[in-house]
C-alpha positions in Angstrom: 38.5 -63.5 -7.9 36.4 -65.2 -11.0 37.8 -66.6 -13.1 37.1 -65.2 -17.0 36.2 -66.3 -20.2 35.8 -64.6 -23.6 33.7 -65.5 -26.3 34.9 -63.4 -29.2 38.5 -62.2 -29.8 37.4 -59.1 -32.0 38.6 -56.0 -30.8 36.1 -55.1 -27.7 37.1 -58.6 -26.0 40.5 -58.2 -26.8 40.8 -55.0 -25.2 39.0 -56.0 -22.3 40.8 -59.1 -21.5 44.2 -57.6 -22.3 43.6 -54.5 -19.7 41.4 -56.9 -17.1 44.8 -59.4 -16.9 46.5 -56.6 -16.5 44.9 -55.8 -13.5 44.9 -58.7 -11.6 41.8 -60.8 -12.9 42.2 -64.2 -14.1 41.8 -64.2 -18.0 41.3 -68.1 -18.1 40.5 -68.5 -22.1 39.2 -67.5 -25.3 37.0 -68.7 -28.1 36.2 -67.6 -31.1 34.9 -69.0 -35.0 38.6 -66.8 -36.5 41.2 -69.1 -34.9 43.7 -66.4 -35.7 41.9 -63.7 -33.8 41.8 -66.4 -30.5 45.6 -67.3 -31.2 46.3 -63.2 -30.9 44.1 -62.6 -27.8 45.9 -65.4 -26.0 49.2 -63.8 -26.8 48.5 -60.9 -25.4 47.1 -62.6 -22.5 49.0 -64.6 -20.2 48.2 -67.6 -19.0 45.4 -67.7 -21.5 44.5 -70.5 -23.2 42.5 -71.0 -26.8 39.1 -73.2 -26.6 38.3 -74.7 -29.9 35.1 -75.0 -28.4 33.0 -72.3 -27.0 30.9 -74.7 -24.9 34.4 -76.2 -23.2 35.1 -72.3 -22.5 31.5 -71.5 -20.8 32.1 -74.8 -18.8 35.5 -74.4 -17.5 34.8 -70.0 -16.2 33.0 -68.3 -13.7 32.1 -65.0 -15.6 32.0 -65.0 -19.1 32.0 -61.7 -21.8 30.5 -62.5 -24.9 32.1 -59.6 -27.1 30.7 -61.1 -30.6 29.2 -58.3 -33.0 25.5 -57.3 -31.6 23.7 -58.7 -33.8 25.2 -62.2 -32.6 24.9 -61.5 -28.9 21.4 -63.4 -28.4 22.1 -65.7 -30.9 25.4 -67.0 -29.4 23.9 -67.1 -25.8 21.1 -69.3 -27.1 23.8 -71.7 -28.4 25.1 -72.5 -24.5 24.5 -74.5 -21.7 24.9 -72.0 -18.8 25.0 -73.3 -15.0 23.2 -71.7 -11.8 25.3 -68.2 -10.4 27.3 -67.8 -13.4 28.1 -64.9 -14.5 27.4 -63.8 -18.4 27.8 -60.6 -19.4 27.6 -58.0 -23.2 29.8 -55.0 -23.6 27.0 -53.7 -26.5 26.0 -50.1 -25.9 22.5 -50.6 -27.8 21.6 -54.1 -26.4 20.1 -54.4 -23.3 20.7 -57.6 -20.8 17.7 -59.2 -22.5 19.9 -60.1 -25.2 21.3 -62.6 -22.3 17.8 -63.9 -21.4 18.7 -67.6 -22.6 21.1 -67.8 -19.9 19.4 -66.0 -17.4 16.4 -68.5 -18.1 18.8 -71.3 -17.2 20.2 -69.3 -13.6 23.2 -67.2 -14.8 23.2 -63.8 -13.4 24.1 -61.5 -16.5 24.8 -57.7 -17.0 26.3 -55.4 -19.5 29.2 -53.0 -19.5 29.9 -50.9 -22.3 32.9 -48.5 -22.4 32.3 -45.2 -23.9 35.7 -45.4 -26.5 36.1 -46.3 -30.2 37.6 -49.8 -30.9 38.4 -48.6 -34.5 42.1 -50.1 -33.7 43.2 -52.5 -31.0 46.3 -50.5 -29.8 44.8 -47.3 -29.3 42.1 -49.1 -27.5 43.9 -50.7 -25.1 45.8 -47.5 -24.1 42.6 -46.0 -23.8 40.2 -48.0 -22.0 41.6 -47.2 -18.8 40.0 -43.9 -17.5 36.9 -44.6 -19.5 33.3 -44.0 -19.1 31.4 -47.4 -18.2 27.7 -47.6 -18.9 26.5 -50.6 -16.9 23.1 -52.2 -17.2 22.7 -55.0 -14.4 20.9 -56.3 -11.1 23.1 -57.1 -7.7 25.5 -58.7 -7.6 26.2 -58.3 -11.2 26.5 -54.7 -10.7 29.1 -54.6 -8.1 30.9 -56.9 -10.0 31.2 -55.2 -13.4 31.6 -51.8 -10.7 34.7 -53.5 -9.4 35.7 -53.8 -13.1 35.3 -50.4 -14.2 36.7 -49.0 -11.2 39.9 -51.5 -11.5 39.9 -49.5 -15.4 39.9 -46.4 -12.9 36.5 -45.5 -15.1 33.8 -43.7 -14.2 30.3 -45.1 -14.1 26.9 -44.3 -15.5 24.1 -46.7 -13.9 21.6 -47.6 -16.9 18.0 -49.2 -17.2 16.8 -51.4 -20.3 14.9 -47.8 -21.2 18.1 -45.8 -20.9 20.0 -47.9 -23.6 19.0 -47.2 -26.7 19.2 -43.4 -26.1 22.6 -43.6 -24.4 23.8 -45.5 -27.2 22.4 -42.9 -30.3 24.2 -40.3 -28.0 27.4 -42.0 -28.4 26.7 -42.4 -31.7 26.3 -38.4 -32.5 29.1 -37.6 -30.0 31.3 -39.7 -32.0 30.6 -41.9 -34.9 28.7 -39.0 -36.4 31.5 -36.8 -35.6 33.5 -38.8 -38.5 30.8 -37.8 -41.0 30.8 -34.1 -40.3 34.9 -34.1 -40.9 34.6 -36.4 -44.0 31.9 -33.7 -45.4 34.0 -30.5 -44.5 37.3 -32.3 -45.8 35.5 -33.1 -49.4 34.5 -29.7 -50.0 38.5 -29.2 -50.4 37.9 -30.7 -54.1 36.0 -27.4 -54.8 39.3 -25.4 -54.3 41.7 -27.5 -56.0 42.9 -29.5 -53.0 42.1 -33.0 -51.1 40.4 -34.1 -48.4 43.8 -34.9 -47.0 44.8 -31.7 -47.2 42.0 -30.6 -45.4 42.3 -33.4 -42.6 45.8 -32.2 -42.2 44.7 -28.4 -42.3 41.8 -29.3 -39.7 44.1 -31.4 -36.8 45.2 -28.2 -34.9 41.5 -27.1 -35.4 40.3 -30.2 -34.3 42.2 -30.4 -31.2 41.8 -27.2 -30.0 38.4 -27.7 -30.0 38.9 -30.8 -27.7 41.0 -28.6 -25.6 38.6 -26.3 -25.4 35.3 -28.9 -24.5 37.7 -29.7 -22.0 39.3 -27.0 -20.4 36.6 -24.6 -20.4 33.0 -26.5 -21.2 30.0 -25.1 -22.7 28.7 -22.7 -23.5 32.5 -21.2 -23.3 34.3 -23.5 -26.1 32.1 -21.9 -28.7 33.4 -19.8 -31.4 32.9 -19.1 -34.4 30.4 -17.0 -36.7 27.2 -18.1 -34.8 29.2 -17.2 -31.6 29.7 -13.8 -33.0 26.6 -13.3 -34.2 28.3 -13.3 -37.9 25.1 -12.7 -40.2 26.5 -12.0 -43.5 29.6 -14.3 -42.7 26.4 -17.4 -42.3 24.8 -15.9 -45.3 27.5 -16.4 -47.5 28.4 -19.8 -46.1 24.6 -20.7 -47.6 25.6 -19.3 -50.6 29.1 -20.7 -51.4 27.2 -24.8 -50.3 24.2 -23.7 -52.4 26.6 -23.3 -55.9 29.0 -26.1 -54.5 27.3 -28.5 -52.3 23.4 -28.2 -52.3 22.8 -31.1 -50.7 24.9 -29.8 -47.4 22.3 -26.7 -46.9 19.5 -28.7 -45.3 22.9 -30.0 -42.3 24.3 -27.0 -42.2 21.0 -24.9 -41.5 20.1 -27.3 -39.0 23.7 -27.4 -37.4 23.7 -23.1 -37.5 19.9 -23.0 -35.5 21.0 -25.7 -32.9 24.1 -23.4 -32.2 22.3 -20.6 -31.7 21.1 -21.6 -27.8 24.8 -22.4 -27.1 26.1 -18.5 -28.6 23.0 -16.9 -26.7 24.3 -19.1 -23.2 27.8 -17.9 -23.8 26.5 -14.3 -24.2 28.4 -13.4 -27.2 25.3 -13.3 -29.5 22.9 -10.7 -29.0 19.2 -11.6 -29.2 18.5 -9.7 -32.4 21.3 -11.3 -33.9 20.1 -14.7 -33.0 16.5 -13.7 -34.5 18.4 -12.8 -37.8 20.2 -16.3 -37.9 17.0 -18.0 -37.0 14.8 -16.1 -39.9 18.1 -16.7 -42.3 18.6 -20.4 -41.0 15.4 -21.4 -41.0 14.7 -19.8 -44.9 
């Protein structure tokens, strides 16, 4: 098995290295410019060892993961001498394996494997990597390599293309990220009624999960519920009101939010079609 290197200690190469040792692969060392963040990977790593230097790191492994921030991912590949047949791979969900063209130009063999999951918080990450999703972008025998990696996660696997990125990474951005922005809006309109937006993430948890529950259990177009579900007119039409006196700038998201929902009530079969043509007219205003 190949031996691995990380450059970057944040909290995607952290994760990685902490569940990939515990699998079996050889975590060899880490590097990184935050001394404290290498000294914490190698902790939870054993046998790892800390590189001052990230050329002494590249050197000494077989496959390297350069898990810096995106932005830095070309930048820091530029920076190395790489060696024919080794492997250098990204775990970015927007950037593409040209990103790792510097070492390709020099005979590495490089890839990408991004795991759909939120590294807001080390922990939770590493108890949740395994079972992920795995998008990987790469050319044999990259791609049975990171395929033996994501399997070892027991992952499942969706096979990318340069083209495919950038789209598969805005849809993890809406399923998720935006996700975050819809609950933060929802739990500030608790100020209108006297409470906080704790409050309202408190009140919304039971909501929340159910929901996931439901995505889960029973899929769309069945999880839906709600006024657009039940072809709710005047419950909508109020809802425009109530954001129009307390939250005008929210109208233009929710209209648009209501009329995209509208296909998934009329799949479901719980929202008649002249009831969908009301909430289009009224949606659409």
């Amino acid at each position: 098995m190949q031996t691995l290197g990380f450059v970057g200690a944040g909290p995607v190469g952290t994760t990685f290295g902490v569940c990939l040792s515990s699998r079996g692969y050889n975590v060899l060392g880490v590097a990184d410019i935050n001394p404290s963040a290498s000294e914490r990977f190698a902790k939870l790593v054993s046998g790892c060892r800390v590189f001052d230097k990230g050329q002494e790191l590249v050197d000494a492994a077989e496959m390297v993961f350069l898990t810096t921030a995106d932005d830095f991912i070309s930048k820091v590949c530029s920076s190395f001498k790489w060696r024919q047949g080794q492997v250098v791979v990204h775990c970015s969900g927007a950037s593409t394996v040209e990103y790792l063209d510097a070492a390709k130009n020099q005979g590495a063999l490089v890839g990408s494997i991004h795991p759909c999951l939120s590294f807001a918080n080390v922990e939770q990450a590493i108890s949740s990597l395994p079972g992920s999703t795995f998008g990987i972008e790469a050319e044999e025998p990259v791609k049975s390599v990171l395929t033996g990696i994501a399997r070892a996660l027991e992952g499942d696997i969706v096979y990318l293309t340069s083209e495919d990125k950038t789209l598969y990474h805005a849809a993890a951005t809406m399923a998720a990220n935006y996700f975050y922005t819809l609950e933060k809006l929802a739990t500030d309109l608790w100020r209108n009624f006297g409470k906080t937006p704790a409050d309202g993430i408190k009140a919304y948890m039971p909501l929340l999960k159910g929901a996931l529950a439901n995505i889960e259990s029973v899929g769309f177009p069945n999880c839906l519920t709600g006024p657009i579900a039940r072809g709710d007119v005047a419950t909508v039409r109020r809802h425009l009101s109530a954001l129009k006196g307390s939250a005008p700038e929210l109208l233009p998201l929710y209209k648009m939010l209501g009329f995209c929902t509208i296909p998934i009530g009329q799949a479901k079969g719980s929202l008649a079609a002249e009831k969908a043509q009301e909430l289009s007219v009224l949606l659409t205003a």
